[in-house]
Steps between C-alpha positions, in 0.01 A plus 500: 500500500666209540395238772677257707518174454329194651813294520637824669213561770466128587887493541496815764186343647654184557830655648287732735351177666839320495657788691188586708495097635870473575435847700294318675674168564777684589336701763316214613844252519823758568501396833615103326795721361775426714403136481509496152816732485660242738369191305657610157847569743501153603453370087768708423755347763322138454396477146856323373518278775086379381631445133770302604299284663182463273725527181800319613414244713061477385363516843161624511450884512269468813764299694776705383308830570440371876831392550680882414187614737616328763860597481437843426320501802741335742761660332372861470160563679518284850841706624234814413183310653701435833627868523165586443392307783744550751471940417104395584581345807731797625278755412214326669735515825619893424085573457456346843803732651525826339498709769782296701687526212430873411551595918854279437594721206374777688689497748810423288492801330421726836778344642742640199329817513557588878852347471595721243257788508318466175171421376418205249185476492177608685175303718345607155693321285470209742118521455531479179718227451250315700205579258705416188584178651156384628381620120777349318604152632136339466506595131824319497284197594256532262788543245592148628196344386458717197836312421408190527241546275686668232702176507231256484348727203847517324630149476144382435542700165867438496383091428347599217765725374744197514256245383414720198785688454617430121142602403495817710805609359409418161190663507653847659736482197232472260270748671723788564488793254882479439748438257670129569805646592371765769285184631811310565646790653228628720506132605842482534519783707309442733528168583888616555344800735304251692836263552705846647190590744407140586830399535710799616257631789502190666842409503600859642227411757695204575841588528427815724279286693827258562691781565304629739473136701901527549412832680232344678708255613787619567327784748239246645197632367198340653352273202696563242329266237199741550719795440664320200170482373404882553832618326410256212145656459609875569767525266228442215323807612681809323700791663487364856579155423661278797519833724144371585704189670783590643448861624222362702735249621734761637234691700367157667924506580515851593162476751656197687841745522709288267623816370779330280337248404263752352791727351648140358141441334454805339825482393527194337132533364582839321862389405424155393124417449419780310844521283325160381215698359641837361776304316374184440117525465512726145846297397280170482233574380643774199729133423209274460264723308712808405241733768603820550530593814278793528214267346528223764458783781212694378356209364518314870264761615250486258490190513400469803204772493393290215520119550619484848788295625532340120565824388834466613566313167229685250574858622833473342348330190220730468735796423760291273203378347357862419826585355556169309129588304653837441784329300254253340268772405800648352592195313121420430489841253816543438478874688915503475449416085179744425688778683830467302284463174361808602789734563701368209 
């Protein structure tokens, strides 16, 4: 009977406590996930700019790290932090007057239904809309601080991702079980995935959210830089999108009987806002990082189950990044080779 060797049993032994104590440092630290997720986003879209500056022109990596910090977050973060904000403040005052708000839409709707004899929806439905709402919009404030948080955590690893970032990356090369040439790739690939969600998203965000401040405008929307701000934020959130902005928009038109007004919203919101989205949104980001289309939708919403609002950009990645390690499997074995070897 042959036995098993030493070398082999300390080998499994050693693996079994390698993969038993990042079990549990992963339990113990997924909820640092999105932070980290978001810090490694940031090195993507800021590591160039850091080697130009500490390679280039020698300044210090500290001082060069804290400088792309800074304008990352004046640039990117503080438009975010002051939505943030100003959503807190708003929901603080619709906390304070649900009901007057729920007995104006209320009597909205019974007014439609008497005036043309059908029912919408019932004192039921009311109730419940009530309950949702007193449930829901305090865990939207403690979202708000679980933000601000995450971003603390994330650019607090994010300095030493720029500071050390020629030695990270040279040490993932080394350390990853791959041929060279599927290391560049996976690298490749996903850096380029991170530039079409990180990129793409945002700018969509943008340009709906300008589109939608002509409407604004132009109709006389009460605060319309808040609104701007909504449109921007909801058209990151999949399937519904802006609809979140400016449908609500039209009913706060249609219960002060500004019926075209409303009509003109809805209109324009539909026919202009969301074109932005259907025909733009996939265009973009499918340009920067060849995404199909299918894979930046499903991904969006597991993202978000996932990792939260960051999963906006790693849902999409996750999936491209399950089928890229497919192909690099594929590559790694030669699967294609083997099987034509075999048949011939």
């Amino acid at each position: 009977m042959n036995s098993i060797p030493n070398n082999a049993i300390r080998q499994v032994l050693l693996l079994f406590v390698i993969i038993l104590i990042g079990i549990i440092l992963f339990l113990q630290l997924q909820s640092f996930i999105p932070a980290l997720l978001g810090s490694y986003t940031m090195y993507v879209l800021l590591k160039k700019w850091m080697f130009i500056l500490t390679g280039k022109y020698k300044w210090k990596k500290s001082l060069a790290a804290a400088l792309l910090m800074l304008l990352s977050f004046v640039i990117i973060l503080l438009p975010i932090v002051l939505l943030i904000n100003m959503m807190s403040s708003k929901i603080n005052i619709a906390i304070q007057h649900s009901s007057e708000v729920l007995n104006t839409i209320e009597k909205f709707i019974h007014s439609y239904e008497k005036r043309y004899n059908i029912e919408i929806t019932s004192s039921k439905t009311i109730d419940q809309l009530t309950n949702l709402g007193t449930q829901t919009l305090p865990r939207i404030l403690g979202a708000t601080f679980n933000s601000i948080t995450t971003i603390a955590i994330m650019y607090f690893i994010l300095y030493f991702m720029l500071a050390e970032g020629r030695k990270m990356e040279a040490a993932l090369h080394e350390w990853i079980p791959l041929k060279d040439e599927n290391t560049l790739l996976l690298r490749r690939e996903t850096n380029s995935l991170v530039y079409s969600n990180a990129v793409g998203i945002p700018l969509i965000a943008l340009l709906q959210g300008i589109l939608g401040l002509i409407g604004y405008l132009a109709l006389g929307v009460s605060e319309p830089l808040f609104w701007f701000m909504v449109t921007c934020l909801a058209s990151m959130i999949p399937v519904v999108g802006a609809t979140l902005a400016y449908v609500p928009v039209a009913i706060l038109f249609f219960a002060n009987g500004m019926n075209i007004k409303a009509v003109i919203m809805l209109a324009y919101g539909f026919g202009v806002i969301s074109t932005v989205d259907s025909v733009f949104r996939f265009w973009l980001q499918k340009k920067i990082g060849d995404v199909h289309p299918l894979i930046t939708g499903f991904g969006v919403i597991i993202g978000l189950n996932l990792f939260g609002f960051i999963g906006l950009v790693f849902g999409p990645i996750l999936i491209s990044l399950f089928l890229l390690l497919i192909k690099i499997y594929a590559n790694e074995f030669s699967i294609k080779r083997n099987k034509l070897h075999n048949t011939s």
